[in-house]
N, C-alpha and C positions, 0 to 999 in steps of 0.2 A: 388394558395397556396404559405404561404410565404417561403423564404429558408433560412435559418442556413447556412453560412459559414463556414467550418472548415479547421485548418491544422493539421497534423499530424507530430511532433520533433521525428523521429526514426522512425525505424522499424523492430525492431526486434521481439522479440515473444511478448512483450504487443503492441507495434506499430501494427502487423498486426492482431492482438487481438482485438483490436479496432476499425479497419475498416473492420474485416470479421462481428464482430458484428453489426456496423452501416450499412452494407449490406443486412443484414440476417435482421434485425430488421426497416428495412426503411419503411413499411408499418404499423406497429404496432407504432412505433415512430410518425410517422403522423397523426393518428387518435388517439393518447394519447394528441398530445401536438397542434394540428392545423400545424405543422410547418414542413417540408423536410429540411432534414438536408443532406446536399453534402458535399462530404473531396473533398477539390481544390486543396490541396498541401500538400507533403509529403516530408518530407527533408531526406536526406540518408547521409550516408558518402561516398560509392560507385554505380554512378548509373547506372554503367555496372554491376552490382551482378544480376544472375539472383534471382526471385521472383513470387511470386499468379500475378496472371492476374490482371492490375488497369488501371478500364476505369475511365474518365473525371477528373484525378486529376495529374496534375505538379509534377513529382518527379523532386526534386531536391538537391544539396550538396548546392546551397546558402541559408543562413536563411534571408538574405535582399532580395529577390524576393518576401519571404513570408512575410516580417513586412512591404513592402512596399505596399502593396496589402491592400486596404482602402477597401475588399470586406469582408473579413474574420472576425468572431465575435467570434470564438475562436479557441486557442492553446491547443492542446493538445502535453506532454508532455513525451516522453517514454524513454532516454535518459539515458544511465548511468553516474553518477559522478556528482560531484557541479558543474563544469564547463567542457562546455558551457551552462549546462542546466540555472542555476540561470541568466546567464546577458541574455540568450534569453528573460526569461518569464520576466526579469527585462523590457527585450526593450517592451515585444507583451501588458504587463500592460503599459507602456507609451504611447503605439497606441490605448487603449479603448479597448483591444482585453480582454473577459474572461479568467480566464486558468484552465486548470485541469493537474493535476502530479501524477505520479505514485512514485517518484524519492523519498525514502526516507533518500537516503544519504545527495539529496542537502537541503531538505527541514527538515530533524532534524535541520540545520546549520542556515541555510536561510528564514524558515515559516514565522519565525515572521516579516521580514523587508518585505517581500514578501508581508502578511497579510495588511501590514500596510499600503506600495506602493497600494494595491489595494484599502482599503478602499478610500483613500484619489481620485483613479480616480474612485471611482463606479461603479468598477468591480470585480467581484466574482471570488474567487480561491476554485478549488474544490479541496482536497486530497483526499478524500479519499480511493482510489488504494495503498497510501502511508503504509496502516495498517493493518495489517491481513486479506490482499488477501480480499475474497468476504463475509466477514461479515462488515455490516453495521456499524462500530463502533464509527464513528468519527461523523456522524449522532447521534447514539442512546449519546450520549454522550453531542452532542451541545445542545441536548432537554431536556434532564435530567438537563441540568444546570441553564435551564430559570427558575427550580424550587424548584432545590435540590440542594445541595455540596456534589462533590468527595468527599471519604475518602481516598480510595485505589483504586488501580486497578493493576491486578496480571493477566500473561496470559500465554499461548503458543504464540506464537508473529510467530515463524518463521516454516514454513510446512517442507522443505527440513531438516530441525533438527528431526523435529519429526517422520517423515518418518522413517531416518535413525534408530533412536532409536527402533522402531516398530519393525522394519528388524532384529535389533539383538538381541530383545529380541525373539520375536516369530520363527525367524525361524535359531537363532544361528548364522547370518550373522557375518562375522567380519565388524569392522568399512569400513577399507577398500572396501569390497564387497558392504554393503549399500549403501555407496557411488558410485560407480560404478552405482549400481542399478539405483540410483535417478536421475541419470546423464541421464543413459540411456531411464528413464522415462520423460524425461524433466523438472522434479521437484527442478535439481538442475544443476548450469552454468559452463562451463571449468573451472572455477577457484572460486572454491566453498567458498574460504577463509569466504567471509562476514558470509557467514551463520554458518557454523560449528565453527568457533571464535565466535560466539556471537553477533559479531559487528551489526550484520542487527536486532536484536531483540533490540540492546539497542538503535537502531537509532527509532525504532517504539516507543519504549517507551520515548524517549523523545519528540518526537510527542504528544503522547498522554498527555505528561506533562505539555506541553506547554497548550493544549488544556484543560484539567480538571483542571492545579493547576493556571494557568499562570503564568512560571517561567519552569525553567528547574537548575534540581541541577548541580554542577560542575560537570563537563564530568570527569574531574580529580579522582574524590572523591566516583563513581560507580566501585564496583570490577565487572567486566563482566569477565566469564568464560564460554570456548568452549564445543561443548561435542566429542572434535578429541582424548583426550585422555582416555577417556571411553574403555572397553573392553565387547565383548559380555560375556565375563564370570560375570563381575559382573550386568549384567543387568537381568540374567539368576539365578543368584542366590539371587535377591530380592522376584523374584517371590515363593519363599518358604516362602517369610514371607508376602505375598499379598500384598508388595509396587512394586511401579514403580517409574523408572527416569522420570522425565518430566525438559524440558527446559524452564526453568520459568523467564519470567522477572515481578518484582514486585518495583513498587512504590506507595510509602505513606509517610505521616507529621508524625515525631514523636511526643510527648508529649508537644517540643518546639514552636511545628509549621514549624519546618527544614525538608526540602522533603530529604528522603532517597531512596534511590535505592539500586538491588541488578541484575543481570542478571547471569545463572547460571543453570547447573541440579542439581534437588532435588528430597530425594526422597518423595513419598506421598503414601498414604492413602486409602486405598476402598473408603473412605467418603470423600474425597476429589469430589470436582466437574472438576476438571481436569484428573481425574484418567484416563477415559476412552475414550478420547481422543487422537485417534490412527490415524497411516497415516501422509497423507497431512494437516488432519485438523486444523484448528488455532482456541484457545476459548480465551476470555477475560472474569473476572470479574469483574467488575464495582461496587465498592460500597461506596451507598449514605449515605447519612445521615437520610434521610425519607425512601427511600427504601430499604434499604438493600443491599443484596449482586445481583446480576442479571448476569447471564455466557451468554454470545453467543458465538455458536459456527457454523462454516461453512468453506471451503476449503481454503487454506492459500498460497499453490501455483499453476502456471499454465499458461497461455496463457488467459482463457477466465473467472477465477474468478476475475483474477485484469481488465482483460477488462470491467466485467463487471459491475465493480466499480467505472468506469472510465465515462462508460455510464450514469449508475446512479447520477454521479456528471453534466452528462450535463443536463439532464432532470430538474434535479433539477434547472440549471442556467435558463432554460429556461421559467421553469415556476414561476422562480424569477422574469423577465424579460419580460416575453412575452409582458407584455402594453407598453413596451418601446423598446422593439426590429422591428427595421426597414426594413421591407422590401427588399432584393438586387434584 
């Protein structure tokens, strides 16, 4: 049976998200794709932290053990921050290596030069972990395009927002306690800034901008607003008039052809298709020019939805690849 090489950049909760999945799914992986996929090397920052039981895989703090390892056929990427994540997956694409990323900080920044470095060595970069957690969006999205044009796309981008939001309307949470909450759910990180600022939802969405318009508007020139300063009273007293807050990032072309953004809570609507989109959940809507408007929706944070988006992005290299993947 042939084997799949991998490494693993991190490991934190998607890092080992990823290899409890490749574990749990190594049998099912093998009779979908012909192939055994092994994680050989795991990079940490500290490799006295204790951690899950990991047989047959190199933990290690150098990433030159890993890009020098001519066995490896892909990087996977779980890593907070533009750097070191971007000059790794810059070196493991100059070694032939695939990559998949979760990192939507470095890759709003970075996609496109990344995209580019790949195409030219003929290796596939997978994101899509990068965008609302475990809906398939950067897929339903590449396919749509071989036949349609974006117009818009408008979403809940970020789970730990919407959570929170949930918590105070339903059950009169103060911001602060929500938080706590999500914290303690693992829904949201010690230092929650990205999410409750806005900043992780405008980073998805220029992702996705990059991806539907090709271009991204000036980062300067999108008002992105938090929902830290929200109170449960005012969320509590929408519900008399049957709207809800929702944290919405939206972009589209105006009249000019100029892509506007907007990231931010709003209120909305029964008729709205985001109304009822509670929790962890993340939704997008997509709309074409032939189709219409099209929402997915599916869980937004977590350990095993971005895992298993991560997954999905290698299956797919695989079977991009399989009549040209070689045997180790």
């Amino acid at each position: 049976m042939p084997s799949i090489k991998v490494a693993i950049l991190g490991f934190g909760t998607v890092g080992e998200g990823v290899f409890r999945i490749l574990q749990e799914k190594r049998e099912e992986i093998k009779k979908s794709t012909g192939f055994t996929v092994d994680v050989v090397s795991i990079l940490v920052k500290d490799k006295a932290k204790e951690r899950i039981p990991i047989r047959g895989a190199q933990i290690t703090d150098n990433i030159h053990e890993i890009l020098s390892n001519p066995e490896i056929d892909v990087v996977f990427e779980a890593i907070v921050g533009e750097e070191p994540a971007y000059t790794y997956l810059s070196d493991a694409i100059e070694k032939g290596c695939h990559i998949i990323t979760a990192n939507k900080k470095m890759f709003a920044k970075h996609g496109p030069a990344l995209l580019k470095h790949a195409e030219f060595r003929d290796v596939q970069v997978g994101f899509e972990a990068t965008t609302a957690g475990g809906i398939p969006i950067i897929r339903t999205v590449t396919n749509l395009l071989a036949g349609d044009r974006v117009k818009r796309i408008q979403g809940i981008l970020n789970g730990t927002s919407n959570f929170i939001l949930t918590k105070m309307r339903d059950e009169g949470f103060s911001f602060e306690q929500a938080l706590i909450d999500a914290q303690q759910n693992g829904y949201a990180e010690a230092d929650p800034t990205d999410d409750v600022s806005g900043a992780d939802a405008f980073r998805k969405l220029m992702i996705l901008s990059s991806l539907s318009f090709g271009q991204q508007p000036d980062w300067e020139d999108v008002p992105v607003v938090g929902i830290d300063h929200l109170e449960s009273v005012d969320l509590k007293d929408t519900v008399k008039d049957n709207l809800r807050y929702r944290h919405v990032a939206d972009i589209w072309k105006d009249e000019r052809g100029k892509l506007q953004a907007t990231v931010g809570p709003v209120l909305i609507g029964a008729n709205h298709p985001l109304f009822s989109i509670d929790g962890v959940d993340n939704a997008v809507i997509v709309e074409t020019e032939y189709l219409g408007p099209l929402t997915l929706v599916g869980p937004g944070a977590g350990m095993y939805p971005t895992g298993s988006a991560m997954i999905a992005d290698l299956l797919h290299v695989i079977r991009q690849h399989e009549a040209v993947m070689v045997p180790n």
